[in-house]
C-alpha positions as CSV (number, residue, x, y, z in Angstrom):
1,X,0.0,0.0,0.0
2,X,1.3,3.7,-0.6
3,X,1.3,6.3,2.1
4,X,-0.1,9.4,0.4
5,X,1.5,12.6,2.0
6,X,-1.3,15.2,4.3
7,X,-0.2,17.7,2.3
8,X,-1.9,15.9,-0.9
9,X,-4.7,15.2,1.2
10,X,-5.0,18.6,2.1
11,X,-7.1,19.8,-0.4
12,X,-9.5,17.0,-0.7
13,X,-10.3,17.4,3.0
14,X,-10.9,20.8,2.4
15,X,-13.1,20.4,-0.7
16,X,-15.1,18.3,1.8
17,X,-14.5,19.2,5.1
18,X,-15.1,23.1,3.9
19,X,-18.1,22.7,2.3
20,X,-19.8,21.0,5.7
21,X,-18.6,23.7,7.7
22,X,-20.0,26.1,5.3
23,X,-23.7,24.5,5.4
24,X,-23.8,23.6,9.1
25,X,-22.8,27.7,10.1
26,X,-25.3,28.9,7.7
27,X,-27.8,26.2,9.7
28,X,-26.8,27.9,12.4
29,X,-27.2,31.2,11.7
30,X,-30.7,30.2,9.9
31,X,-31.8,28.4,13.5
32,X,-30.4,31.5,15.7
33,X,-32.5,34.0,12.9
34,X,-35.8,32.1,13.3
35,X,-35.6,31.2,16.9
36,X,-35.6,35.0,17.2
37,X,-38.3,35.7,15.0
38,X,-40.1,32.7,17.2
39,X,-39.6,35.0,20.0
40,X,-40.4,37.9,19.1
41,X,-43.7,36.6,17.7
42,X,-44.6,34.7,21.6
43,X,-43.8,38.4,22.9
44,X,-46.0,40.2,21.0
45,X,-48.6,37.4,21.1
46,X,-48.6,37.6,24.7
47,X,-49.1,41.3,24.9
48,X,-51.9,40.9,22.8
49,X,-54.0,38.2,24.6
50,X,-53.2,40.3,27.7
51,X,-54.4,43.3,26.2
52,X,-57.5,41.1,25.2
53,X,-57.8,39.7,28.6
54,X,-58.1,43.1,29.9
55,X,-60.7,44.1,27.6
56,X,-62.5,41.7,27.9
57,X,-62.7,41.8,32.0
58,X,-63.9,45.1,31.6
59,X,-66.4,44.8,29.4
60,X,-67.4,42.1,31.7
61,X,-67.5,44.1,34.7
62,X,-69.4,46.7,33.0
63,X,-72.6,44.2,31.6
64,X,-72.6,42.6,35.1
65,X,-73.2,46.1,36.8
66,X,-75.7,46.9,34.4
67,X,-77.5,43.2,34.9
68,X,-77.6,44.4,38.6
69,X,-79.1,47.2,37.9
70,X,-81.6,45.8,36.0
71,X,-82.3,43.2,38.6
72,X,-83.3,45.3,40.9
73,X,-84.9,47.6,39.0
74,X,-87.0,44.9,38.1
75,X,-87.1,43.3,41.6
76,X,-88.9,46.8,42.8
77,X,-91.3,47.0,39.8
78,X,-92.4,43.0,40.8
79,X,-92.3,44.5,44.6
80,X,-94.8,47.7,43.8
81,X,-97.0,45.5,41.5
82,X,-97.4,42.4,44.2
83,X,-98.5,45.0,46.7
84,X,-100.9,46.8,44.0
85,X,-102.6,43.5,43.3
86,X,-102.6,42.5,47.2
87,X,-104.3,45.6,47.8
88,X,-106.8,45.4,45.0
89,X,-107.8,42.1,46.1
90,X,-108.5,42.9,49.8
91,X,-110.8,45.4,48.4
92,X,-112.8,42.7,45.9
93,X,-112.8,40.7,49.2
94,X,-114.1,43.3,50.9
95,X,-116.8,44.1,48.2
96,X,-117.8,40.9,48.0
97,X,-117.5,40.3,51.8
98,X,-115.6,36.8,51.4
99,X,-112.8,36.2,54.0
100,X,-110.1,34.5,52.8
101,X,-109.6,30.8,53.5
102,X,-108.4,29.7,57.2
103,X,-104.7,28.8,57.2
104,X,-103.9,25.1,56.2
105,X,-102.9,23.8,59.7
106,X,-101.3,20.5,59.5
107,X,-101.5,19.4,63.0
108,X,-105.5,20.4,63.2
109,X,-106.2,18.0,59.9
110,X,-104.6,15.4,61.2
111,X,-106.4,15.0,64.3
C-alpha cells in the first residue's frame, strides 16, 4: 500500500470538510435567525391576549353592573306590582264580603 502525503490530502479534505462547515454555520445562523423571529412573535402574542384579557374583564364588569341594575330595578317594579294586586284584592274581598280561607294547619287535619 502507498502512504499518500497530508499535504496531498490537504485539499480533498478541504473540498469536503469546507463545504460542511460552510452548510452547518449557515444552519446555524438560519436556527439562531428564526428562533428569534419565534420570540419575538410569543412576545407580541402575549401582549396581545393580555391586552384582550383586559378588555374583555372590563367589558365584563361593565354588563354585570348593568345586569344588577336591571335586577333590581326589576325586583322593585315586581315588589310595587305584588302589593298593587294584594291591595286590590282585599278590596274585591271586601266588596264581596268573602274572608279568605283559614290557614292550612297541619296538625288540626290530622287529628
Amino acid at each position: 500500500m502507498e502512504v499518500v502525503p497530508l499535504s496531498d490530502l490537504a485539499p480533498v479534505l478541504a473540498a469536503v470538510v469546507g463545504p460542511l462547515l460552510a452548510f452547518a454555520l449557515a444552519m446555524m445562523r438560519y436556527q439562531h435567525v428564526d428562533s428569534t423571529k419565534t420570540r419575538d412573535l410569543i412576545d407580541k402574542s402575549n401582549r396581545e391576549n393580555r391586552e384582550l384579557i383586559e378588555q374583555s374583564n372590563r367589558e365584563n364588569r361593565e354588563l354585570i353592573r348593568e345586569n344588577r341594575e336591571l335586577i333590581e330595578k326589576n325586583h322593585s317594579e315586581l315588589t310595587s306590582s305584588l302589593g298593587e294586586v294584594r291591595e286590590r284584592l282585599s278590596h274585591i274581598e271586601g266588596y264581596l264580603r268573602q274572608s279568605p280561607p283559614p290557614p292550612a294547619d297541619g296538625g288540626a287535619q290530622a287529628a
